[in-house]
N, C-alpha and C positions, 0 to 999 in steps of 0.2 A: 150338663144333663145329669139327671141322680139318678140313683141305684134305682135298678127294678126288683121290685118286690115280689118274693116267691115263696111259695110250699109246696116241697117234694112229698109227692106219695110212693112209697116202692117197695117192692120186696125182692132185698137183695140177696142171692143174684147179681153174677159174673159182672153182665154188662150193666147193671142198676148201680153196681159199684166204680164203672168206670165214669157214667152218668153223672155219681153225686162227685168226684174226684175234677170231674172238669166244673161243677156248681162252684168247688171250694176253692177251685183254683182262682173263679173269677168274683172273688167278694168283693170287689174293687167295682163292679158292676151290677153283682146283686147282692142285694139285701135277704140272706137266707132266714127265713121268718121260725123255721122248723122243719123237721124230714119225717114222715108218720110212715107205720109199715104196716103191710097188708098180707093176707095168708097168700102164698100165689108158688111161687118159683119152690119153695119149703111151708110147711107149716109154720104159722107165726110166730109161735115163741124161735123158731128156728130162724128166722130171718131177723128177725126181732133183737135175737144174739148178735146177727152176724154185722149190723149196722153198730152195734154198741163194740166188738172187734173190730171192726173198722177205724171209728174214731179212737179207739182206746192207741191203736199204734201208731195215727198220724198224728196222736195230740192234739186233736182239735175237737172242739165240740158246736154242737147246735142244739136246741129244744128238740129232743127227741118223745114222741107221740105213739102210743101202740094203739092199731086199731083193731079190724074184724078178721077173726079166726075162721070166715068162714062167707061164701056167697050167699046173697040176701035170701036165694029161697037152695039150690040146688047142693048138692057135694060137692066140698073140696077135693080139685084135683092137681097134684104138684107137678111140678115141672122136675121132679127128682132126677128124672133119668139124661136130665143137660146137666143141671148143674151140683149135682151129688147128693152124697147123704147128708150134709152140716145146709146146702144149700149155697154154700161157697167153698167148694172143696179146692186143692190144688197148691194152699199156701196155710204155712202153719202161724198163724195170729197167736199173739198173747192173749193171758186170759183179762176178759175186759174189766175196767173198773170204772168205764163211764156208765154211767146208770139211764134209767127211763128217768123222765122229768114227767110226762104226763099218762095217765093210765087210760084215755079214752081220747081218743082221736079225733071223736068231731068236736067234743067239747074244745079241743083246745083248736082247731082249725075253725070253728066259730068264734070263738075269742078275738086271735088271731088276725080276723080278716072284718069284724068286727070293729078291732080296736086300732087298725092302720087306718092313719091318714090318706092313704093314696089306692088305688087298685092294686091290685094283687092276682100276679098268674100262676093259677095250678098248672104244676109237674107232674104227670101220671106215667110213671114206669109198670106198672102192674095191673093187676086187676081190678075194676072201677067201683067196688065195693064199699070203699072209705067214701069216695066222693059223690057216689049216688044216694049212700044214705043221709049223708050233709043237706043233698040239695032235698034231699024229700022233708028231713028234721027240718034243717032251720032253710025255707024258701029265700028270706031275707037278706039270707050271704050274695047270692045271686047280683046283683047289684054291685060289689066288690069287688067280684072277677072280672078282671079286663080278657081275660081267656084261657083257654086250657090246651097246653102243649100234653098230647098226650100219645106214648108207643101202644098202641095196638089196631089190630083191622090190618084190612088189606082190602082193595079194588078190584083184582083180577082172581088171584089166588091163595088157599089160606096153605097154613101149616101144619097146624094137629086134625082138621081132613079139609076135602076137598076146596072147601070154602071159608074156612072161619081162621084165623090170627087167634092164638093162646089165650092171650091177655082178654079179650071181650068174650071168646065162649066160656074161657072160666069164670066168669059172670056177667052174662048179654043181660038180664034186668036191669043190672047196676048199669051196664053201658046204655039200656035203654032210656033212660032217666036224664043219663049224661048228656048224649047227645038232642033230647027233645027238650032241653033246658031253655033255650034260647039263649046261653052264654055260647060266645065263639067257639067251635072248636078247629084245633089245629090237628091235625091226626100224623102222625109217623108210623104209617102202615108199612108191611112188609113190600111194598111198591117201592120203598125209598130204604126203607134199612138193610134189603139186601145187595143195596151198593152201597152202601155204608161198612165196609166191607175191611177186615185187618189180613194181612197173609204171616205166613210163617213165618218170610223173611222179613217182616215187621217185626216178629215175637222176637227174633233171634239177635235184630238191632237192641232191642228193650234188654235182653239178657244181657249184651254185652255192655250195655253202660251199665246195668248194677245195683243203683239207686235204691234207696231207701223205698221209693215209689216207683220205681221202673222194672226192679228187681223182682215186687212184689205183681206190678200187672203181668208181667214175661211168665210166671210162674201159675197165675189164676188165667190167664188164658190159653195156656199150655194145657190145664184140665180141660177151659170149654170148647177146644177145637178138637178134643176126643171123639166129642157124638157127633159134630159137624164133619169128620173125617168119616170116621163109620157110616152116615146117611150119604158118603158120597160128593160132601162139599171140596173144591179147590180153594174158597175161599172163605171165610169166618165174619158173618155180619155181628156189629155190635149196636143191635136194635136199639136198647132204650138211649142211647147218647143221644139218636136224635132228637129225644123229645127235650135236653137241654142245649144242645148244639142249633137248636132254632131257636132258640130267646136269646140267643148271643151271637150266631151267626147268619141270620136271615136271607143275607145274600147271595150264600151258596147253595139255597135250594129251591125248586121249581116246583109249584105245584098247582093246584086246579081247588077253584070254589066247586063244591057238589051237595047235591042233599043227598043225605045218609041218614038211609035207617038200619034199627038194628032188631035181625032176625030171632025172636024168644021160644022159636016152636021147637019141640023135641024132635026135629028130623033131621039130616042130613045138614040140613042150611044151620042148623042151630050156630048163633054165634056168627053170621055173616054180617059184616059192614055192607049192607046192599046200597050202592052209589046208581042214581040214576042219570046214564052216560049219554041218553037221548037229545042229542044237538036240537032237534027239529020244534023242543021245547021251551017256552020259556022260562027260566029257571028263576024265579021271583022267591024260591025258598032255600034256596042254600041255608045248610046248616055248618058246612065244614070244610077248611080249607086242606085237602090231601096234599100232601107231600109224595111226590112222583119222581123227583130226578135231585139230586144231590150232585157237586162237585167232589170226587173222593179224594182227590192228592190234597187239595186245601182241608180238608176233615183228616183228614191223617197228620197233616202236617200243625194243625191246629191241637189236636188232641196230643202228637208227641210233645210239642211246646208248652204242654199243661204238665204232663208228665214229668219233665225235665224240670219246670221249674218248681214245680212240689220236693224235687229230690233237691233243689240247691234252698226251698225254704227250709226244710225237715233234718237239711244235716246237723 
């Protein structure tokens, strides 16, 4: 069986970094085509750094992509107040020296997906800004996508209010686009990321092996259990993993076909993934497959084995 073919969209961000960390650990599996970043968790050029820090200290690199500084129509708003002022705060990175390769994101994710022989699944950790404007610019990609693993929404509950997941109200047009695409989507809404879940005494395993890469997550999830402590959490979701933890581990999660739309009005709903849960219907339009139920110990267990072996590649 060959490599599955993938490009990551993200703005990293905590768990966007634990995200592309388990992509890299399993190249043996996928074909990482390129990582593009999008404004979301920090402003762009911020996140933009923090992905070029990143590879700069695992020594590894991919086709790195800058895209949109900003939601199709509305104001950008950061996720500052999780994951800091750098937008990865918690661990002191060298200064980087791996550079941008490409200065326009759809360009080169049209290329890209264009120019592969086989289908190609989007990875969406952020907000769907990069990949909505793709599918409006060039409609033609479309065809290319075998489907889009992507973290945000929720079914029941949202985050930043009552109803809406971060990631789609910081730009519902763009996710409006995405999901009426007629490309698959996979959703890792906070239905399934908040059992996706790390605890303390996870971090404190992590600090005491040390590792080059272990030392470094023990230390950046040490900051983002800060605001998850303060709001009151026992336990520490690391949302966007799932959206590459189901292109490599399918089996450990459960979820439901639904038609999802997404709410663009400036009210309260703004930014709801509305999932229509009505049994008594015939559901001839599913649009999305939600992810609802995760196995945690095999996802922990899974993710420290990525971990550990990044620290015995890196030594």
């Amino acid at each position: 069986m060959g490599k599955t073919n993938i490009l990551i969209d993200c703005d990293p961000g905590h768990d966007d970094v634990m995200a592309i960390l388990l992509a890299l650990a399993n190249r043996d599996k996928l074909n990482i085509l390129g990582v593009s970043t999008v404004a979301g968790n920090q402003t762009l050029d911020k996140v933009t750094l923090n992905l070029r820090k990143l590879y700069t200290y695992l020594g590894v690199k991919t086709p790195i992509a800058v895209g949109s500084d900003r939601p199709i129509i509305r104001q950008l708003q950061t996720g500052a107040f999780v994951h800091g002022e750098s937008g990865l705060d918690g661990f002191d990175f060298p200064i980087p020296t791996v550079d941008v390769d490409f200065s326009n994101a759809l360009l080169f994710m049209r290329d890209a997906l264009i120019n592969c022989d086989e289908k190609v699944v989007l990875i969406a950790t952020g907000p769907l800004t990069n990949i909505g404007l793709l599918l409006r610019a060039f409609p033609e990609v479309r065809e290319k996508i075998e489907y889009i693993s992507l973290m945000g929404g929720s079914i029941y509950k949202g985050n930043v209010t009552p109803f809406a997941e971060y990631n789609i109200y910081a730009d519902p047009e763009a996710a409006h686009i995405v999901f009426n695409s007629g490309i698959p989507i996979v959703m890792s809404g906070l239905d399934v990321t908040h059992k996706a879940y790390i605890t303390n005494e996870d971090i404190l395993e992590l600090e005491k092996i040390n590792g080059k890469v272990t030392g470094m997550c023990a230390k950046l999830l040490k900051f983002f259990t800060k605001f998850h402590m303060n709001e009151g959490y026992e336990n520490f979701p690391l949302h966007d993993v799932c959206a590459v933890m189901y292109v490599l581990n399918k089996d450990i999660f459960k979820g439901q076909n639904l038609s999802v739309q997404i709410d663009t009005s400036d009210t309260l709903h703004r930014g709801r993934t509305a999932a229509d849960l009505r049994e008594w219907i015939n559901h001839d339009d599913t649009n999305t497959f939600a992810l609802l139920d995760i196995d945690r110990d095999k996802f922990i267990e899974i993710l420290f084995d990525v971990f550990k072996k990044l620290d015995e590649e890196l030594k």
